[in-house]
N, C-alpha and C positions, 0 to 999 in steps of 0.2 A: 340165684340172683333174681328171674324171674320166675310167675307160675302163671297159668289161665284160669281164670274161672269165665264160667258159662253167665251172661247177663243179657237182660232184656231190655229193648227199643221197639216201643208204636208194635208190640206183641211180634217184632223178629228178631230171633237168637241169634245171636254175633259172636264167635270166638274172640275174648283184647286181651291184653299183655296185661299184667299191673305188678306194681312190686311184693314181693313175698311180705316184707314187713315195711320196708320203705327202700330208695335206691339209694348207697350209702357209696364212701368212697374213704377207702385207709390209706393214710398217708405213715410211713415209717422212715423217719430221720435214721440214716447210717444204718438201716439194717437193707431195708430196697433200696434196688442201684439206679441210680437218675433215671428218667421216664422225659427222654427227647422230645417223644412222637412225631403226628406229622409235620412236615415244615411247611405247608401251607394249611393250616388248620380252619379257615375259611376263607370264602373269596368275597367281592362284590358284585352287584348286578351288573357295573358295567362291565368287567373284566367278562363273564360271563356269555352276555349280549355278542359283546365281541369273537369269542369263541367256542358259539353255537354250529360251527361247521367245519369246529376242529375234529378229525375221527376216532382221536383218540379220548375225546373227553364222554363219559357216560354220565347223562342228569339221572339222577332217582329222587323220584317222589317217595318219600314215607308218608305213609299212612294215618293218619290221626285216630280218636275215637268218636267223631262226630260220625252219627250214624247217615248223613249223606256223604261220607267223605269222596267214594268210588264216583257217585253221579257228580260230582263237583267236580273232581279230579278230570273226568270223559269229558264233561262243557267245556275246561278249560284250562294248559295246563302249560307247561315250557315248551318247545318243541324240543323232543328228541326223548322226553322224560319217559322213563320205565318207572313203574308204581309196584311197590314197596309195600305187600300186606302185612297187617302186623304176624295173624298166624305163622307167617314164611319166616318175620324175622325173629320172633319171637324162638319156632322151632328150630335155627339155628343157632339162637344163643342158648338156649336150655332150660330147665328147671331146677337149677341148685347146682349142678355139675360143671365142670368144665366144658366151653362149648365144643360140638362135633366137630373135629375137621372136615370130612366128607359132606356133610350136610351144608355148611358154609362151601364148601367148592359148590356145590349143586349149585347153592342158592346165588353164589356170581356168576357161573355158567348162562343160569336161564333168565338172571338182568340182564347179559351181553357183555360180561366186564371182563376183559381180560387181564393178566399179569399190568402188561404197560400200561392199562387204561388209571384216566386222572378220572374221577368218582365226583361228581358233585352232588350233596343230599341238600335238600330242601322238604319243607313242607308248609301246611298254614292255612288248609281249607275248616273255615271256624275259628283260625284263629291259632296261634304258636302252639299256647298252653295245652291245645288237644294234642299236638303230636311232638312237643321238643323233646319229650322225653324219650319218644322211639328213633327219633332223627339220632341224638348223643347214645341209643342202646347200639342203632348201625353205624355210626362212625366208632364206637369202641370195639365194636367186632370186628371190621376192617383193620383196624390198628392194633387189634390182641393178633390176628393172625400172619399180621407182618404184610399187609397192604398199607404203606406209609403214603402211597398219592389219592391223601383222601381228603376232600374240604366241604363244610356247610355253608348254603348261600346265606350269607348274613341279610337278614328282614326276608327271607322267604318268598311266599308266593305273594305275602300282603305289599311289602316291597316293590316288588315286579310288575302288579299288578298297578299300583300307586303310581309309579314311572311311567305306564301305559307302554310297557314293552312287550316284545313281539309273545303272541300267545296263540295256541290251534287246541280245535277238537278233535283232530287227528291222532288216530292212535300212532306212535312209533314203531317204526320196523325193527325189531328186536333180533340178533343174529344169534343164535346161541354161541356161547364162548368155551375156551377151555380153560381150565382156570386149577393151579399148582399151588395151593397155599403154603405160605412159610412154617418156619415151626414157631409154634406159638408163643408169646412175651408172657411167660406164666409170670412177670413182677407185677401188670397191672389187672390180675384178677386174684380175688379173694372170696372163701366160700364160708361157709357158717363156722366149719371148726376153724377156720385162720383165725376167724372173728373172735368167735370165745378164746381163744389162748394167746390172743392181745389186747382182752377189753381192760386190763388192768397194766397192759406197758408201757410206762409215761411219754416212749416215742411213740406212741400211735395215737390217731388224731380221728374217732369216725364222728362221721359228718350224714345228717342225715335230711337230707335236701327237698323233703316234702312239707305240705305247707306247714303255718306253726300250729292251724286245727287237729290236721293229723299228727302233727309230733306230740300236741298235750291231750290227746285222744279226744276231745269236742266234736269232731265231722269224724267218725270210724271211714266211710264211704263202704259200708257191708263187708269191712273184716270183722269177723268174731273176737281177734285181740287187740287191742288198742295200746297209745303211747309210744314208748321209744324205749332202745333200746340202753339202758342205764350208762353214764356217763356221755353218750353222744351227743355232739354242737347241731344246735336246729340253723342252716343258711337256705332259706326258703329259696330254691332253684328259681320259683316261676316271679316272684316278685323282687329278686338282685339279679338275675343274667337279662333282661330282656328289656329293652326303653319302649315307649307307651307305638312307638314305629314299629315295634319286633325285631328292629335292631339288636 
C-alpha cells in the first residue's frame, strides 16, 4: 500500500511515507460485507477542549512532510498530544503486505494507548495537505485492527490554533501501554493482486485520490512511472475533502 523512499531537505535525509503508485480505495457492491467503522469518525475542537483531562482519551499528533514539522510540533502543540512519525507509522502499516500485528501493538504501547483508550489524531503544522494523508494512513490502521474508538479532529491544529485554544510546549508524559489487537477487518484492505483480478469487475470501483497532475502524469513528484492505473476514477483527495478552514 505504501513504500519509502530516501529524499532530501536544506541537504538533510528524512525517511517519508508516499504512495507506491497512488493511495487508492476498492469499493465491491455485494461481494465485501458492509464497512460500519468507527462510530465516531471525527470530533470537534470544542468537544475536545472539553475533554482534555479525560484519562482515557489519547491526542496523537501525526506527522506531516514539512521538513520543520518536529520543531513546530515541540513550540506548540495540544496538550497531552503524543507525536506520531511518519517512519513508526509507516513501518507499521507496511510495504505492500498486510500490516504487522505485533508491530501495530508496539506502536500503541509506546503512544500510551490502551484497548479502552478513545484515540484522537490530528495534524496540520504547514498545513492539512502535508499530513492528511498519514492522519486517514493511522486512522485506517486503527480501524483495519479492530480499534473502532478512533476519531480525527476536524480543522486540525489550524483550527485550534485559529480558536486560540489551550496550547504548550510541554512535552506529554507518555505511559507506556499494553495494548491486545483485534483480529484484523481483512474486507478493508486490498493488495496489488486483489487489485489486478478486479481491475475488470464491473462491481469494483478504484478510486485514485491524488491530485489530477499526478493521475495524468504532468507533476511525476520523482516516480520513475507515471499516470494511473487503467480504468481508475481520479477524486483529488486534497482539493474535495478539505474547506479553505481545513475543515
Amino acid at each position: 500500500m505504501f513504500k519509502y523512499r530516501n529524499s532530501s531537505m536544506v541537504g538533510n535525509k528524512f525517511l517519508t511515507g508516499i504512495f507506491t503508485l497512488f493511495l487508492f480505495a476498492v469499493l465491491l457492491v455485494g461481494i465485501q460485507p458492509v464497512f460500519a467503522g468507527p462510530s465516531n469518525p471525527s470530533v470537534d475542537t470544542k468537544w475536545l477542549a472539553d475533554n482534555l483531562k479525560n484519562p482515557d482519551i489519547r491526542i496523537v499528533y501525526v506527522a506531516t512532510t514539512n521538513q520543520n514539522d518536529k520543531a513546530g510540533f515541540d513550540s506548540k502543540h495540544i496538550p497531552g498530544s503524543a507525536y506520531l512519525d511518519i517512519p513508526s507509522l509507516m513501518g507499521a502499516i507496511g510495504s505492500g503486505n498486510a500490516p504487522d500485528k505485533a508491530a501495530f501493538e508496539a506502536l500503541m504501547g509506546r503512544l500510551g494507548i490502551s484497548n479502552k483508550s478513545h484515540v484522537v489524531l490530528y495534524t496540520g503544522f504547514g498545513g492539512h495537505s502535508f499530513g492528511a494523508p498519514f492522519v486517514a494512513g493511522a486512522f485506517w490502521l486503527m480501524d483495519y485492527h479492530g480499534h473502532n474508538n478512533v476519531s480525527i479532529l476536524n480543522g486540525g491544529m489550524k483550527r485550534w490554533a485559529d480558536e486560540k485554544r489551550e496550547t504548550t510546549s510541554e512535552p506529554a508524559k507518555i505511559t507506556p501501554a499494553a495494548y491486545k489487537a483485534a483480529s484484523p477487518d481483512a474486507s478493508i484492505f486490498a493488495d496489488a493482486d486483489y487489485v489486478l483480478k478486479n481491475m475488470n469487475n464491473p462491481k469494483a470501483i478504484l478510486l485514485d485520490t491524488r491530485t489530477s497532475d499526478e493521475y495524468t502524469g504532468k507533476n511525476p513528484l520523482g516516480n520513475k512511472r507515471v499516470g494511473h492505473l487503467p480504468g481508475s476514477i481520479n477524486i483529488d483527495s486534497y482539493a474535495n475533502n478539505l474547506n479553505p478552514d481545513e475543515t
